[in-house]
MDAnalysis code that builds the backbone (N, CA, C; Angstrom):
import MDAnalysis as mda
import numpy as np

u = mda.Universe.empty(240, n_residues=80, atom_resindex=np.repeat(np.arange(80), 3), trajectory=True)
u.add_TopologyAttr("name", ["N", "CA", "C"] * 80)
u.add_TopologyAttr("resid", np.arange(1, 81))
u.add_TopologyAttr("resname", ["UNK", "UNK", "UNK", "UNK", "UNK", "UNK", "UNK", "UNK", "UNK", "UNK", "UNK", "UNK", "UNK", "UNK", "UNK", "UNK", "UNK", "UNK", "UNK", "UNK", "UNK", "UNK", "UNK", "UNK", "UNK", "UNK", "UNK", "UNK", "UNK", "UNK", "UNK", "UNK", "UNK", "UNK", "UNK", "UNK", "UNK", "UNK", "UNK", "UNK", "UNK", "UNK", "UNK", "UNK", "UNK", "UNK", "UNK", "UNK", "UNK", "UNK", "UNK", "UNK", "UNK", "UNK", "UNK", "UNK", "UNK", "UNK", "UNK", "UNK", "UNK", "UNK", "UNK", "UNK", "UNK", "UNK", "UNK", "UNK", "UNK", "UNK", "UNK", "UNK", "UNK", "UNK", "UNK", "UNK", "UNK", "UNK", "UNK", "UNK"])
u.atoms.positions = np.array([
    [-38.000, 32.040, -65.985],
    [-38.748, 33.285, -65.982],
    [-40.106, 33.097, -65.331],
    [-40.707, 31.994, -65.815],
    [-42.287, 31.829, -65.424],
    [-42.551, 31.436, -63.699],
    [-41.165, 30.668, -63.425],
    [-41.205, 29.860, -62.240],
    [-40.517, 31.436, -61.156],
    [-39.820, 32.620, -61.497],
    [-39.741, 33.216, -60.646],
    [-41.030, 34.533, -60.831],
    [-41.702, 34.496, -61.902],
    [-43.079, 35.397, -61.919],
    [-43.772, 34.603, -60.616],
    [-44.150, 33.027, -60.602],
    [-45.236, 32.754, -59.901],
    [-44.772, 32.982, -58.296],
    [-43.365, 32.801, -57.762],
    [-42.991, 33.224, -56.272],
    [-43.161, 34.329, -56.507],
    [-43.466, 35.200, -57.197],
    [-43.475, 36.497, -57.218],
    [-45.078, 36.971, -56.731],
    [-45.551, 36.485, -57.689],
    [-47.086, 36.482, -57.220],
    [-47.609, 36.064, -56.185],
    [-47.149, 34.579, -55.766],
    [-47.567, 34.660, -54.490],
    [-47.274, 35.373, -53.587],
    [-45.531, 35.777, -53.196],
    [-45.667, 36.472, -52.342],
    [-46.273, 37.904, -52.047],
    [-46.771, 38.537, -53.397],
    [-47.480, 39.579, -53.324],
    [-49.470, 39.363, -52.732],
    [-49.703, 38.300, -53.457],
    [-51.085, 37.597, -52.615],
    [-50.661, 37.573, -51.212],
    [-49.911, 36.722, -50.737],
    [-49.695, 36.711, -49.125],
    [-49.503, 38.070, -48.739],
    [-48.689, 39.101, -49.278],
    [-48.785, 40.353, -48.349],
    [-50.027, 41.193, -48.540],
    [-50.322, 41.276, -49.583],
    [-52.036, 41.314, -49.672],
    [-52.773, 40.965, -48.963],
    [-52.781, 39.831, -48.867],
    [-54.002, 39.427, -48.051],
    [-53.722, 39.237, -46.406],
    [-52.515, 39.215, -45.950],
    [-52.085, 39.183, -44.431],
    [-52.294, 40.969, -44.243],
    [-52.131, 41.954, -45.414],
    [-52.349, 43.177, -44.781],
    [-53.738, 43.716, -44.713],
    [-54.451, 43.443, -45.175],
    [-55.706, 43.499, -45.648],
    [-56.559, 42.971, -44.053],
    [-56.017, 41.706, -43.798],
    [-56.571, 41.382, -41.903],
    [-56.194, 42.412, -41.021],
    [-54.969, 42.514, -41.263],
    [-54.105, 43.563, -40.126],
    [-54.929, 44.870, -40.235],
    [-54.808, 45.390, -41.525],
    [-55.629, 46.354, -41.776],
    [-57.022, 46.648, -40.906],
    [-57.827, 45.538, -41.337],
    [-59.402, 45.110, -41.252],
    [-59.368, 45.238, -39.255],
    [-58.091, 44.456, -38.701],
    [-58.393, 43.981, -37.442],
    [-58.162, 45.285, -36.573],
    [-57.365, 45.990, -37.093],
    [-56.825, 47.426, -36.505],
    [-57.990, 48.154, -36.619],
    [-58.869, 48.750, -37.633],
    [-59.642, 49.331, -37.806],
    [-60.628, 48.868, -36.791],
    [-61.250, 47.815, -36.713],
    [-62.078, 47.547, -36.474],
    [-62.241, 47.547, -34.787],
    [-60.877, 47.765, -34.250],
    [-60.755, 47.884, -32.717],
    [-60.368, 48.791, -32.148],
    [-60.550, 49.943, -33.066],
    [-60.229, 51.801, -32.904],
    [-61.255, 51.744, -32.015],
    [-60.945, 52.730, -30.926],
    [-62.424, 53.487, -29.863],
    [-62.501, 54.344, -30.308],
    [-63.532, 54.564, -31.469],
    [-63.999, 56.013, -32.504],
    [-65.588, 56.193, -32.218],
    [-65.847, 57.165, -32.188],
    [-67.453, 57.203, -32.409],
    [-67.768, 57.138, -33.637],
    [-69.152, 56.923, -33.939],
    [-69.709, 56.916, -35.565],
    [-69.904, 55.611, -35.847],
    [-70.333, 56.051, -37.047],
    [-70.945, 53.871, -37.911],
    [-69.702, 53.513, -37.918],
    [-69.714, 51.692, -37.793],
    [-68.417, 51.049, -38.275],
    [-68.632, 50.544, -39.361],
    [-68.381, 50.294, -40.304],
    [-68.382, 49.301, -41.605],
    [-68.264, 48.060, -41.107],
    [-68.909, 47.499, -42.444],
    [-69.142, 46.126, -42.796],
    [-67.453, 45.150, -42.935],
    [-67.307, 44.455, -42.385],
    [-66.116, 43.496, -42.920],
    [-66.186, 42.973, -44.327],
    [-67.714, 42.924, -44.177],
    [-68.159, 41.700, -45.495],
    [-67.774, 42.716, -46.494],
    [-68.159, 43.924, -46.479],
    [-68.250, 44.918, -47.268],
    [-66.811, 45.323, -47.714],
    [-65.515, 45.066, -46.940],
    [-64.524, 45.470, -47.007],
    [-63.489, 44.465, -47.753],
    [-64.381, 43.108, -47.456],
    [-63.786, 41.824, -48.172],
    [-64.022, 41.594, -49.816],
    [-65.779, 42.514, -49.669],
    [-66.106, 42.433, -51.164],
    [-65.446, 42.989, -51.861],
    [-65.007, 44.333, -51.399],
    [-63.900, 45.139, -52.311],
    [-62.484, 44.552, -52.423],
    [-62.215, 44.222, -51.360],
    [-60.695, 43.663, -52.088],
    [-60.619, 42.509, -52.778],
    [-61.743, 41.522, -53.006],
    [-61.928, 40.908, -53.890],
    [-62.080, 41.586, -55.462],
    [-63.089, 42.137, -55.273],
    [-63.395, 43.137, -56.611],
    [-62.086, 43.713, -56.980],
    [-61.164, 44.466, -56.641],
    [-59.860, 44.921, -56.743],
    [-59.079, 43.871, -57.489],
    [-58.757, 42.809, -56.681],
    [-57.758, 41.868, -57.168],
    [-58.786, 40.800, -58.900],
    [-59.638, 41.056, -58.718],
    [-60.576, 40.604, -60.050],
    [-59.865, 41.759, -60.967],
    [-60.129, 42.686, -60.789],
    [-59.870, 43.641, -61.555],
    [-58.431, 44.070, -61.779],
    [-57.468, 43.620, -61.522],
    [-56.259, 43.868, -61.643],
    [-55.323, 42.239, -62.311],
    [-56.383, 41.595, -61.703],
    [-56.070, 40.277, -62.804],
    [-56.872, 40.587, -64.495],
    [-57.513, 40.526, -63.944],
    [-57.807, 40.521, -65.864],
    [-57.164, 42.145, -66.498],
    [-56.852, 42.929, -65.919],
    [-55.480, 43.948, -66.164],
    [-54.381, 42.802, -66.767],
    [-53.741, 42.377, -65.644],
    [-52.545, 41.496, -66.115],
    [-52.988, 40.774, -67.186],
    [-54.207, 40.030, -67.137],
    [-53.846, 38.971, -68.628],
    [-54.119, 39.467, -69.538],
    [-55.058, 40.767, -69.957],
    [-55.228, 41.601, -70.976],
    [-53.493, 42.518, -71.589],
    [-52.868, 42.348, -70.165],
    [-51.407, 43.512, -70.583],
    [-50.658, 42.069, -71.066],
    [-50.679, 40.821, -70.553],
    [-49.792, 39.752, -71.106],
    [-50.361, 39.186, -72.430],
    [-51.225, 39.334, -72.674],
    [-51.781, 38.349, -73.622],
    [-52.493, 38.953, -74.373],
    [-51.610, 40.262, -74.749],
    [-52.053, 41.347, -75.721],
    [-52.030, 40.587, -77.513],
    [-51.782, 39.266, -77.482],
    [-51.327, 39.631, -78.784],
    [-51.846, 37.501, -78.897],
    [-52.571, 37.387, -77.944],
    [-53.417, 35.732, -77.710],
    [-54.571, 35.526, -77.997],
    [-55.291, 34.978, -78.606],
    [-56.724, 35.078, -78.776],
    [-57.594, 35.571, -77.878],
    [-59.194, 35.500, -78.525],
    [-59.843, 36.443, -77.110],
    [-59.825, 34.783, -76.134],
    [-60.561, 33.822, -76.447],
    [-60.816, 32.303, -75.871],
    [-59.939, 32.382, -75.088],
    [-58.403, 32.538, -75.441],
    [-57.446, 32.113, -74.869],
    [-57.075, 33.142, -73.454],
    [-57.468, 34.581, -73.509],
    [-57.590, 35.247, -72.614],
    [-59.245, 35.261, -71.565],
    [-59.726, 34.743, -71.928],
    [-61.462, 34.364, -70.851],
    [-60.559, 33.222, -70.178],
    [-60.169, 32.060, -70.931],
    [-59.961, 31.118, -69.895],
    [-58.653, 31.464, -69.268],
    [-57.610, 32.091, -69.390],
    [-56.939, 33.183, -68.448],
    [-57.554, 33.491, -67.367],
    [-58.445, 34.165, -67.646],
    [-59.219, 35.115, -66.591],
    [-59.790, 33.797, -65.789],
    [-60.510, 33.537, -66.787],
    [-61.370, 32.467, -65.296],
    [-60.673, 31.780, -64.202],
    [-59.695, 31.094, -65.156],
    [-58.592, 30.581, -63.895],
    [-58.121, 31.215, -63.359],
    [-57.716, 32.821, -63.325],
    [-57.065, 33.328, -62.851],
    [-58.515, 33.797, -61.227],
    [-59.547, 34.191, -62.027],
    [-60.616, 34.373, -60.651],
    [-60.752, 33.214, -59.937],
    [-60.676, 32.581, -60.470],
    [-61.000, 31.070, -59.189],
    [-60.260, 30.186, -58.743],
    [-58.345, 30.932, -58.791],
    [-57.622, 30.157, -58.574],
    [-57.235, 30.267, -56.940],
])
């Protein structure tokens, strides 16, 4: 179970984050008039996103685990 959650996850990180360039690289080479955004700015958010949807998951898995045991969840889960 655990060993087909984690191919699972990764391959959702990899399409995440390969669409997220594609995304970023397309946008960014439109001939539009007007301001362009920040990359940095666009990176901060999908960071912030995936922070926030991890500690979703370990709060929805580990509904019923100590709090300790869900922080160090989280942490590893942000800085993995």
């Amino acid at each position: 179970m655990f060993a087909n959650l984690k191919y699972v996850s990764l391959g959702i990180l990899v399409f995440q984050t390969t669409s997220l360039v594609l995304t970023m690289r397309y946008s960014r080479t439109l001939k539009e008039e007007g301001p362009r955004y920040l990359s940095s700015t666009a990176v901060v958010v999908a960071e912030l996103l995936k922070i926030m949807a991890c500690i979703l998951l370990v709060y929805k898995d580990s509904s019923h685990v100590s709090v300790k045991n869900s922080y160090n969840s989280i942490i590893f889960c942000v800085y993995a």
